[in-house]
N, C-alpha and C positions, 0 to 999 in steps of 0.2 A: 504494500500500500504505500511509500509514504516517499515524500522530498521530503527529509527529514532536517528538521533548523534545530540547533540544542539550545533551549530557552533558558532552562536553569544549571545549576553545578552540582557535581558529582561532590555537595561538601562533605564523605568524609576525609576532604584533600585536608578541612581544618584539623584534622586529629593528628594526635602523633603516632600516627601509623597507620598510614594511609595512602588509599592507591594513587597510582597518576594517571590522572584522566583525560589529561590534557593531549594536543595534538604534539604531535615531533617539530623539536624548535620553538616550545614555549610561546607567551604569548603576545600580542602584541601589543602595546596599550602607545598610547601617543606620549606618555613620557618614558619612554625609553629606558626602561627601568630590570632588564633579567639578562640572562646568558649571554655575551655578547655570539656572533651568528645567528641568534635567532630574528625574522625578522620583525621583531620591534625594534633592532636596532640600525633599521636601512636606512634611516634618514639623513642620523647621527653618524654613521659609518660611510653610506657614500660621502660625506660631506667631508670627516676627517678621514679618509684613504686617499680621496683625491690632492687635498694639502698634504699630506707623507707621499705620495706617489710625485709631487712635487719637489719638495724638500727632498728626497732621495735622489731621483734622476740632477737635480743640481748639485751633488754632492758628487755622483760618480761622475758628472761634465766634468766639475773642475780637478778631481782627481785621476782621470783618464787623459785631461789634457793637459797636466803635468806631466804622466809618465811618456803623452806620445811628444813634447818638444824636448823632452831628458833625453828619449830615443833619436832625436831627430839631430838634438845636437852631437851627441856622440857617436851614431851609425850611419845621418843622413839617410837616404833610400836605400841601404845595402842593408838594414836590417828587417826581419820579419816580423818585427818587435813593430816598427814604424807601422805598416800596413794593418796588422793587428789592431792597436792601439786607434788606428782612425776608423777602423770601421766599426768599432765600439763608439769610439765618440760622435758617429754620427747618427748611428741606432740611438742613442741617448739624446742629442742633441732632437731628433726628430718626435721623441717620444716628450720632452718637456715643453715644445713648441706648442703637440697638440694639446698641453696640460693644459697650460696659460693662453690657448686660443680661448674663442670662444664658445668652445665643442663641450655639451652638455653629458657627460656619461652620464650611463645608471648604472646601480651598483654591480651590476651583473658586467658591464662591459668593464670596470674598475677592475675586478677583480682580473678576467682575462688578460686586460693590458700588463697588470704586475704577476702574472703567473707568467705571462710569456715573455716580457722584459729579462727578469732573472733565468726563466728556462732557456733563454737565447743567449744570456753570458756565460750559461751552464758549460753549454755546447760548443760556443765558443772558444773556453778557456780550453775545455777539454782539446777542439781540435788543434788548438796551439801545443798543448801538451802533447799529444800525438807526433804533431810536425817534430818539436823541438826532442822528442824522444827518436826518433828515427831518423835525425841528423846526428846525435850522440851514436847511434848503433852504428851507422857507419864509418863511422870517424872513430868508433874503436875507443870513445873514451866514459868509462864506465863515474868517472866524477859528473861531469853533464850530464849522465843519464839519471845519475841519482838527482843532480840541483835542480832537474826539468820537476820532478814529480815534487820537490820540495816547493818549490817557486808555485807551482798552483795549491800546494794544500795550503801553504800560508792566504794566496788569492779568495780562495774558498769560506776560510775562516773569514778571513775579512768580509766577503760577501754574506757570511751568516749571521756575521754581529749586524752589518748593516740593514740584511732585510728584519733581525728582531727587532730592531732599534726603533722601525721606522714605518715598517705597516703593522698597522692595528688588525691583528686578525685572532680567532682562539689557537689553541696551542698546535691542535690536531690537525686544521688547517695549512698552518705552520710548519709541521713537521713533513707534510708532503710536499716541500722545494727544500726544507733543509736535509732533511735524509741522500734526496741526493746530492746535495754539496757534498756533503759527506765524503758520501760514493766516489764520487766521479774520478781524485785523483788516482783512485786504487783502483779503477777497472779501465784505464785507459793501456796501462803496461799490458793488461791479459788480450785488449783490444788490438794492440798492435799486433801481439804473437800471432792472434786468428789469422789474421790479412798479412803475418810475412812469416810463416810459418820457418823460413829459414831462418827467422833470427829471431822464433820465441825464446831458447834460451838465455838470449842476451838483455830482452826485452823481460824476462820473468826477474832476471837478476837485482832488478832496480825495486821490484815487489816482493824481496825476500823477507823472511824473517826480521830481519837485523833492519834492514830499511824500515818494512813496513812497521814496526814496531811504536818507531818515532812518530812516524807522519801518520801512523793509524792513530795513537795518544793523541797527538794532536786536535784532530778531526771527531774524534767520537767525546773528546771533553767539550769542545768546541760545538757541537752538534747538539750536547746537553744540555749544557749551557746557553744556546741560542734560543731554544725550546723552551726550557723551563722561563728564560727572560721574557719571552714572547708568553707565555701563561703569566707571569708575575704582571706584568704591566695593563694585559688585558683585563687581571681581575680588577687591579687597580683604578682603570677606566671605568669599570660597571659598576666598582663601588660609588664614584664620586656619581654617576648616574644616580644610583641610590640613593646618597644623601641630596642630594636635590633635589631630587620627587617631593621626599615629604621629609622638610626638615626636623620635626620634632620624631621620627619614629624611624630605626634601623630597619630596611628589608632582610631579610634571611631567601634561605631557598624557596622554589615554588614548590607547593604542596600539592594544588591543582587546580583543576577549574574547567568550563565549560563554556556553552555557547556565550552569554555575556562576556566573562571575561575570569580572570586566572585569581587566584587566593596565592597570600604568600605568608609565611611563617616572617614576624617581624617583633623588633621590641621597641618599646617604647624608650627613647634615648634619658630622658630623667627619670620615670618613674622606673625604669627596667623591669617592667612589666611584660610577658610575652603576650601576644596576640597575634591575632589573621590580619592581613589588609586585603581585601577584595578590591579588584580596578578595573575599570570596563577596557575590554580591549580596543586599538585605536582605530580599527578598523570599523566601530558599530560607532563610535563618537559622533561620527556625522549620520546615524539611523538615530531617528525621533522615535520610532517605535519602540525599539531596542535599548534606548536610551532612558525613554519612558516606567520602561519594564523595570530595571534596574533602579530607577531611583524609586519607586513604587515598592518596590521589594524591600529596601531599608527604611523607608518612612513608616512601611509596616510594621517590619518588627523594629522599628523602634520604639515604637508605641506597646511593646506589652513587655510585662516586667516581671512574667512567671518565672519562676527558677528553672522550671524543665522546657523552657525556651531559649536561645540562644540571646547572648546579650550584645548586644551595639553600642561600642563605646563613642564612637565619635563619626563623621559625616562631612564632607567637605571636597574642596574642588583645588588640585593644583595647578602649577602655575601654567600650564600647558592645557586647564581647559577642563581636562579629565576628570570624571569621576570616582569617589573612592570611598570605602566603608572600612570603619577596625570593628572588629567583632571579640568575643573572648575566644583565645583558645583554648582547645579540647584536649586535654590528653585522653586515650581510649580505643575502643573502635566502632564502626557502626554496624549497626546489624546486619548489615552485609556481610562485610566484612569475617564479626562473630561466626555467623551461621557457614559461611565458604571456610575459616579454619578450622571451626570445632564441633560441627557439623548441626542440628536438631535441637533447640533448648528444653529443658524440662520446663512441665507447664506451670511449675509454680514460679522461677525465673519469667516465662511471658506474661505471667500475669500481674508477679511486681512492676516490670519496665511497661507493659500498657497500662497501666493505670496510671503511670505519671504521666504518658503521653497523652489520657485524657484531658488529666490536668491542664497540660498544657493548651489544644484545644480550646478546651472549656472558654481560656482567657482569650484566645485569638477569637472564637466562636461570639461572647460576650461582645468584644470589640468592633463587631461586625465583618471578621473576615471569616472569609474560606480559603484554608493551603491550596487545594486541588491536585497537590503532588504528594501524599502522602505515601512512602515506600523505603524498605527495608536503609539505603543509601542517606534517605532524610531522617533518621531517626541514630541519635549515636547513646552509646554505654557506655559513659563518661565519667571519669572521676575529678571529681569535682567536693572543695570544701570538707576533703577528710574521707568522701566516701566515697564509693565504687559503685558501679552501676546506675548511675543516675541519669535517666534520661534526659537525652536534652534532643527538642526539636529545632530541624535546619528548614534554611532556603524558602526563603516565602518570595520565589520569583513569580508563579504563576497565581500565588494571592489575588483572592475577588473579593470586595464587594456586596454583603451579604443585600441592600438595598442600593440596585442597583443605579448611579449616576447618568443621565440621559445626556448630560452636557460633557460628559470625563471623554477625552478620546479611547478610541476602541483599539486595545496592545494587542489583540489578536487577529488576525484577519481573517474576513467571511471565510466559510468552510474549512476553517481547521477543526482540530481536536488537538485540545491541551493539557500534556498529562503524559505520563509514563502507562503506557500499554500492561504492562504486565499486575498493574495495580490499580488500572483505573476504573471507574460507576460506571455500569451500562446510563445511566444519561449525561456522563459527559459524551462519549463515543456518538451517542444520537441524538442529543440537543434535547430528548423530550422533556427535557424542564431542566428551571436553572441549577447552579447546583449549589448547595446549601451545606447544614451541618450533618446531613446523613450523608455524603457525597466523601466525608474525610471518613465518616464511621468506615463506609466500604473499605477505603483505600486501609484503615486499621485493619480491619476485617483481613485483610489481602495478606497486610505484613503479618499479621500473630499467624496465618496459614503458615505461613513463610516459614518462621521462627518454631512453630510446632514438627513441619514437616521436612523442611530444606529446600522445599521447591516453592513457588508461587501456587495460587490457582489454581490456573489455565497455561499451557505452556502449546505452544504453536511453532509453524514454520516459518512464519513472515507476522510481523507486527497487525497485517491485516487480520488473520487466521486468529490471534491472541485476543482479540478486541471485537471479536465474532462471537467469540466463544464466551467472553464475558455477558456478553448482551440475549444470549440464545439457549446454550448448555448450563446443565445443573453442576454444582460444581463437587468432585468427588470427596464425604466427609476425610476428614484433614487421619483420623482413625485408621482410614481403608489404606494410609501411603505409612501411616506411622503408629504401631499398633497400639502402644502406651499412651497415647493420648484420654484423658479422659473425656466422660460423655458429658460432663456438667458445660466445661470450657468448650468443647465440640460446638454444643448448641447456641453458645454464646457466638463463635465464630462464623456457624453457620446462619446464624440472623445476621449479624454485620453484614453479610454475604449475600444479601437477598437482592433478589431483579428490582422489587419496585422499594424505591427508597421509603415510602409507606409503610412496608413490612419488617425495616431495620428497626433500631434504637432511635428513638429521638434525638434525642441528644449525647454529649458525651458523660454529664453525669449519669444519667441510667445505665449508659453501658458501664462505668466504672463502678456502680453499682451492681451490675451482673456478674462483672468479675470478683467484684469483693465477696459474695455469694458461694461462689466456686471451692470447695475443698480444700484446693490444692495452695488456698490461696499463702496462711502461714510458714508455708514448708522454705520457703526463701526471704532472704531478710538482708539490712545490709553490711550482716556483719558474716552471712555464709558467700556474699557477694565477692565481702575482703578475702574470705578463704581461699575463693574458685581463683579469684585474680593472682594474687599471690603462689600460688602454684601453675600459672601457665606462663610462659614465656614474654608475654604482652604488658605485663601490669604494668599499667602507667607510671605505676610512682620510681622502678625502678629505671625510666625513663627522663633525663631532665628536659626541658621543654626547648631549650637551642640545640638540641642533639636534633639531626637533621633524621626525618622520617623514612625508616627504608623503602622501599621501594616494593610495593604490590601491584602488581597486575592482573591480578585477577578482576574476570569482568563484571559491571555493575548496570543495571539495566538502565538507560538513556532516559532523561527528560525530555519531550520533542512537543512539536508542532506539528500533526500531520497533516497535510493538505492531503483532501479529498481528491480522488481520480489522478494517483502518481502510484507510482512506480516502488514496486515490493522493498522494502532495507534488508540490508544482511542478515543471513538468519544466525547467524552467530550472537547477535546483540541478545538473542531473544531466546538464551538459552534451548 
């Protein structure tokens, strides 16, 4: 079914331990503020390559055309060194002409021009080495055979400090023209043996042991060292990016984030407080709808002030425009998450964490909103305030309106459906009424499925097929996939569960009253919560909160926009 748009984020990028959701190469935001190479930093990046790509070429002009009047006054035209030397200097001289024209690169051609700049002195030095190695062979003098290969690795080095020096790129970038500097002066001797096979021995001599030794030290400290300076400097670049974004708050790594925009682990610079900054990416800055969405989703919840809500510390614009939100951070994981490592909760665990997520509700519900994303990813097992498992709800990007505004612009356009398929109301899927507080019941309904059994629902092969079967098929009790489940919570889940939001809970106190009903309700507490935590690899506290989050990939199911009459999404998303 679906052009699928990602409206809201995969927040449990806020946790400390949490997957990454985000695309390859991080995200974009107009203040240029993550990983250098990713593109949010093209702006700032073509703009300083092209001044290093300047400042370089006029550094090798006038040191190239020192060495070719040095050659010129001492060999005149009899040496090789002359010719050499000027055909460098006008490769160069032609390359800083087009700098300082009036020739507009993009970063893509920037890049080209200094990859083949240096890959052409590569080549060059090299085939001088060549020459000047197989003038030594015949001439029988094994001292010039060695000074030929000394004379370029010294070149080389040179050539390595000055491309670290001087283009801004990351490390790994980097290391694909320094590696071959490296290379080059030690594979030109074995190059010559191929093509003069009569004089590889004389030509291997010069790469012996005892030679190579030197001029390999040389080259491979040189190599590292060009390397790691080109990492050193670039971080140093995207720091000062960082602190200019937003001066009062340190960025850390990105945690993650989705179709708006990226979440980062950051601290607060006085208070050293840690928290999220959320930042719409730069690429939606000029979309009003997108734009809309985003600022809608913080003025939400910054309006509610439950504990098992997420909290918004602050709200603002820098200087570039963009928007940004600090949230508290989480250490924890979300139920996602929980459920893909440690598989099916017992049901007296579900029914502690959904009754605080009623709570939470209740107060969004009270204040006139509806989540409309309510699933396993929005919902984390936080520790928080000494204690473990505390629910806390995320992302109120698809937030409604419970009385609806006739004059507010419309964030979603005609014929979509907003919501995560694998957890959504049969009447958001078909519009047949608005959706209200029973529409988040479902969506709970969905995730305790979830949390009881390890699966969803309804599981399909296209997001269409998912949100069919939400609207049509009975859905199988949660008992028949997981046999320990009790009947009391069964039937609680299977009313959340119902076609006509009519036949659910009214509201969220009744439901958290159904569940406090339930048996099983005392068996979990938050002091068998501390137990579980503390014996599984994850506990947060064993966790400090600038310790950068590993890395999970495991997948989580999509918030989207689906337009009506497109084209099927991967069925992988959709379990």
């Amino acid at each position: 079914m679906a052009d699928f748009e990602a409206t809201t984020e995969q927040h449990p990028a806020i946790t400390a331990s949490t997957p990454s959701a985000s695309r390859e190469g991080t995200f974009e935001p107009s203040q240029r503020v993550v990983e250098a190479g990713g593109s949010d930093l093209a702006t700032e990046t073509q703009w300083l390559l092209q001044q290093r790509l300047k400042a370089a070429s006029l550094v090798l002009v006038v040191g190239f055309g020192l060495f070719l009047a040095r050659s010129f006054v001492l060999y005149k035209f009899e040496s090789l060194a002359v010719f050499f030397y000027g055909v460098l200097l006008a490769l160069l001289i032609v390359c800083t002409a087009a700098l300082h024209s009036r020739w507009q690169p993009t970063l893509r051609q920037l890049h080209i021009l200094e990859q083949s700049l240096f890959a052409l002195i590569i080549i060059l030095f090299m085939a001088a080495q060549y020459v000047l190695m197989l003038r030594a062979v015949h001439l029988a003098d094994p001292a010039r055979l060695a000074r030929s290969v000394k004379i370029c690795t010294l070149w080389m080095v040179a050539f390595m400090f000055t491309y670290a020096i001087f283009i801004p790129n990351p490390w790994k970038r980097a290391a694909r023209l320094i590696i071959p500097m490296a290379l080059a002066p030690m594979i030109v001797p074995w190059i010559l043996g191929a093509f003069h096979p009569e004089l590889y021995q004389v030509a291997i001599h010069a790469a012996s042991l005892e030679n190579m030794s030197e001029d390999g030290l040389f080259l491979i400290l040189g190599a590292f060292t060009a390397i790691f300076g080109t990492h050193t400097i670039n971080t140093l670049r995207i720091e000062a990016y960082r602190a200019r974004l937003l001066s009062q708050y340190r960025l850390g790594r990105k945690l993650g984030g989705g179709g708006m925009g990226e979440v980062y682990l950051a601290e607060h610079q006085l208070l050293k407080r840690p928290c999220a900054i959320k930042l719409i990416r730069s690429d939606l800055v000029g979309n009003q709808r997108i734009f809309a969405r985003f600022e809608r989703e913080v003025r939400a919840t910054a309006q509610l002030s439950h504990w098992n809500t997420i909290e918004i510390f602050d709200y603002g614009r820098n200087d570039n425009g963009a928007f940004y939100y600090v949230m508290e951070y989480l250490p924890g994981l979300s139920l996602a998450q929980l459920i893909e490592r440690y598989g099916p909760m017992p049901a007296a665990r579900v029914i502690y964490l959904l009754r605080q997520a009623c709570a939470a509700l209740h107060e969004a519900h009270e204040s006139g909103l509806v989540h409309r994303d309510i699933k396993p990813a929005n919902l984390m097992a936080a520790y928080r305030g000494g204690l473990h498992d505390v629910a806390k709800l995320l992302d109120f990007g698809l937030v409604k309106t419970l009385s609806e505004d006739t004059t507010a612009p419309h964030l979603s356009r005609e014929g979509t459906v907003a919501g995560s398929p694998l957890y959504m109301a049969p009447e958001q899927i078909m519009h047949t009424s608005e959706p209200d507080r029973r529409t988040d019941i479902y969506g709970l309904g969905a995730v305790a499925y979830f949390m009881l059994t390890g699966r969803p629902p309804f599981l399909g092969e296209s997001p269409m097929e998912v949100m069919i079967a939400h609207v049509r098929d009975d859905v199988l009790p949660p008992s028949r996939v997981q046999s320990d489940v009790p009947s009391d919570l069964e039937a609680v889940v299977l009313r959340c569960l119902a076609k006509n939001p009519a036949d659910r809970y009214p509201n969220t106190p009744s439901l958290a009253e159904a569940l406090e009903e339930c048996a099983d309700k005392a068996k979990w507490s938050a002091r068998k919560a501390a137990l579980w935590w503390q014996s599984h690899p994850d506990d947060p506290r064993q966790k400090p909160a600038a310790e950068p989050p590993p890395r999970d990939d495991s997948p989580t199911p999509a918030t989207v926009l689906v337009a009506e009459n497109s084209e099927p999404a991967p069925v992988e998303r959709f379990m």
